[in-house]
VEXLO-666428 format. One record per residue: residue in one letter; x, y, z of N, C-alpha, C, O in turn. Coordinates in steps of 0.001 Angstrom, whole numbers, plus 524288, in hexadecimal, padded with zeros to 5 digits. Layout:
! residues N
aXYZXYZXYZXYZ ...
This chain:
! residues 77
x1F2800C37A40D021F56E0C36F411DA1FB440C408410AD1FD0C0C24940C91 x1FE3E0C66F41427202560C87A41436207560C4F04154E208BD0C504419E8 x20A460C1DC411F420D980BD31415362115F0C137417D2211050C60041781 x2159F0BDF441AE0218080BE2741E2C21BDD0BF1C41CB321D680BC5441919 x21E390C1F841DF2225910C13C41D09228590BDBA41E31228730BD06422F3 x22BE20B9DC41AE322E260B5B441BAC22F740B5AC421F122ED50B17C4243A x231440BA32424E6234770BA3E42A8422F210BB1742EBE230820B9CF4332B x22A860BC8B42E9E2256F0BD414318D224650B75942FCA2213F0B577432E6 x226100B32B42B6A223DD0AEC542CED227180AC3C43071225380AA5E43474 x22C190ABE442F6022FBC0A8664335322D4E0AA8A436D622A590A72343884 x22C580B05243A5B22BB30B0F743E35225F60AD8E43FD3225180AC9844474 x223840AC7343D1821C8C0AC6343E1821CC90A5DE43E5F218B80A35E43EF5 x223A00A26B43DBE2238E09BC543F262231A09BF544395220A0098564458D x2254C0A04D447482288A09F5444D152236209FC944F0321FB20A1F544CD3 x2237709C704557021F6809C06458B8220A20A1CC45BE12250A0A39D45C88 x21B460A46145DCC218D50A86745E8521D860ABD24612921F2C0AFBF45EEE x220200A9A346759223F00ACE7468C6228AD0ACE8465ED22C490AEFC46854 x229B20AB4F461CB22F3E0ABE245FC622DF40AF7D45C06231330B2F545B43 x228FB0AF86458D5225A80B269453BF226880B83C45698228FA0BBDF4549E x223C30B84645C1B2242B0BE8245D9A229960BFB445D6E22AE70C3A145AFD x22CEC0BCFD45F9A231990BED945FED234DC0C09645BA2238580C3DF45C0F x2331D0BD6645601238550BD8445206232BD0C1AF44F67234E20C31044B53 x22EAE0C3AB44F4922BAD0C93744D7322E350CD1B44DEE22F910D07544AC2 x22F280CC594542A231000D2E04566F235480D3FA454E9236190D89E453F6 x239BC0CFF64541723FB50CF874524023DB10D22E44B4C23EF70D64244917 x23ADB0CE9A449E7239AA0CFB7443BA2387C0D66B4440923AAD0D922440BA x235AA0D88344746232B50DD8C4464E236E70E16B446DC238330E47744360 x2391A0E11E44BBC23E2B0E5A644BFE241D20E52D449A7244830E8EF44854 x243410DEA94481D246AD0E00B441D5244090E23A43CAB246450E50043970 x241020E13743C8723DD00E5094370723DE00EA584396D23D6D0EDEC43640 x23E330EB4743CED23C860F10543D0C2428D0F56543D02243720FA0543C0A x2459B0F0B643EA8249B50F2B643D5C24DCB0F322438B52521A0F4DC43772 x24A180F0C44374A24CFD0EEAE431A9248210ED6242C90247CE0E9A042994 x244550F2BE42D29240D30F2C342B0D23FB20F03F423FA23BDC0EDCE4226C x243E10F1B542143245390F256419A3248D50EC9041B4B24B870EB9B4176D x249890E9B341E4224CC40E4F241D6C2494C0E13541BE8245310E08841E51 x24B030DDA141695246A70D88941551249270D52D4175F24DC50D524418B7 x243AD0CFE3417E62435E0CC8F4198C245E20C62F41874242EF0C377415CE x24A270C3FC419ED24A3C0BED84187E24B820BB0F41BD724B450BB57420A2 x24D230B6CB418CC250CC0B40741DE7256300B1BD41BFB2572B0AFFC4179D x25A1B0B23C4211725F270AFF44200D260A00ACC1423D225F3A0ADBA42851 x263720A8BD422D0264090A4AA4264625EFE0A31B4298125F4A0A2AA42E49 x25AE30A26042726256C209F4B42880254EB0A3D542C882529F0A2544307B x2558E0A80C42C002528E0ABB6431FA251090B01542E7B252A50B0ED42A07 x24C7A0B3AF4323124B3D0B7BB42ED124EBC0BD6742E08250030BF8743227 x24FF00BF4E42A602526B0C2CC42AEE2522B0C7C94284B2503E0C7AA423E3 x253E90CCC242A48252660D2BD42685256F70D3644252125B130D2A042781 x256250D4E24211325A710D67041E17259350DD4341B74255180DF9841A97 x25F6B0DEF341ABD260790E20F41656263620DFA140FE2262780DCCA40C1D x2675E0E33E4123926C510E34940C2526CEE0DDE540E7026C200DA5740B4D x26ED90DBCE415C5270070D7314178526C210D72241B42269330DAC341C70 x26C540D1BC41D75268A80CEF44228E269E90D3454271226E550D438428B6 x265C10D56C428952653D0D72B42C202656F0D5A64325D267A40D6EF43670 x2625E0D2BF430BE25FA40D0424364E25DEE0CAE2435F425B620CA37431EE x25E7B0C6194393125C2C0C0EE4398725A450BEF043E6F25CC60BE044426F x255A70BE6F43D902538B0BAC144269250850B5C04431824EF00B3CA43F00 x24FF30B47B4456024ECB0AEC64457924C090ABD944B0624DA90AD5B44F4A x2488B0A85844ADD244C20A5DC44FBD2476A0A17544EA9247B109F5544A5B x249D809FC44539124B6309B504553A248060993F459772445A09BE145B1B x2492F0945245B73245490912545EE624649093B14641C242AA093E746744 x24BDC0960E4658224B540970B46A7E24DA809B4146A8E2501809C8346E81 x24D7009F5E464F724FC60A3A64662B24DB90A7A4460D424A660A60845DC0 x2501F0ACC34605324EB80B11C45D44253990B14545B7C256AA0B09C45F21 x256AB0B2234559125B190B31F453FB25A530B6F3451A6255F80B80F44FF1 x25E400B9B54511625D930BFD044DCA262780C0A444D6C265A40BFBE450EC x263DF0C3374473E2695A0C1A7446F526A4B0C5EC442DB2690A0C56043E3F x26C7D0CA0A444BD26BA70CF24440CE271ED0CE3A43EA8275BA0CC23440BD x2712A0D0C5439942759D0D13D4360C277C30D61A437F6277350D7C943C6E x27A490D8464343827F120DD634355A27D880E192434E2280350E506436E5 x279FA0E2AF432D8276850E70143388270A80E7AC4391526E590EB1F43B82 x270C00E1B04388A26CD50E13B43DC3271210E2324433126FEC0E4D544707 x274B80E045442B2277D00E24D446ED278EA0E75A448F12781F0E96A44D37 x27B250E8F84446327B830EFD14433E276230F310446102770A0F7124488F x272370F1AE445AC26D6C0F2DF4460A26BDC0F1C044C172693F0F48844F03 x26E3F0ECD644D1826B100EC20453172713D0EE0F458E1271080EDE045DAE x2755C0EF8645586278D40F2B745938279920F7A245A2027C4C0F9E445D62 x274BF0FA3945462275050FFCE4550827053100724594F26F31104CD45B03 
């Protein structure tokens, strides 16, 4: 059997509607950012290149997503 990627497990703690929610966030950032690996910084999951790309995070009463300077670059073009 196939384990998980450290960031499909954080996602797979959260109860069911927050899980769908931080997937779909997870999927269109991979897809946009297909060759970026996986880690975490400041305790949230994040893609990276050369630098942090992108960070997001499940909070109790909210979704954080917190793109670096290239994720910016990216979501104003």
């Amino acid at each position: 059997m196939k384990s998980l990627s450290p960031i499909k497990t954080y996602i797979d703690e959260f109860k069911p509607e927050i899980k769908t929610r931080l997937n779909s966030i997870y999927k269109i950032i991979r897809s946009h950012f297909p060759d970026a690996s996986e880690t975490f910084a400041y305790q949230m999951p994040t893609l990276k290149g050369k630098k942090n790309l992108i960070h997001f995070a499940g909070c109790a009463n909210h979704i954080g997503i917190y793109p670096g300077a290239k994720g910016i670059t990216f979501l104003l073009s």
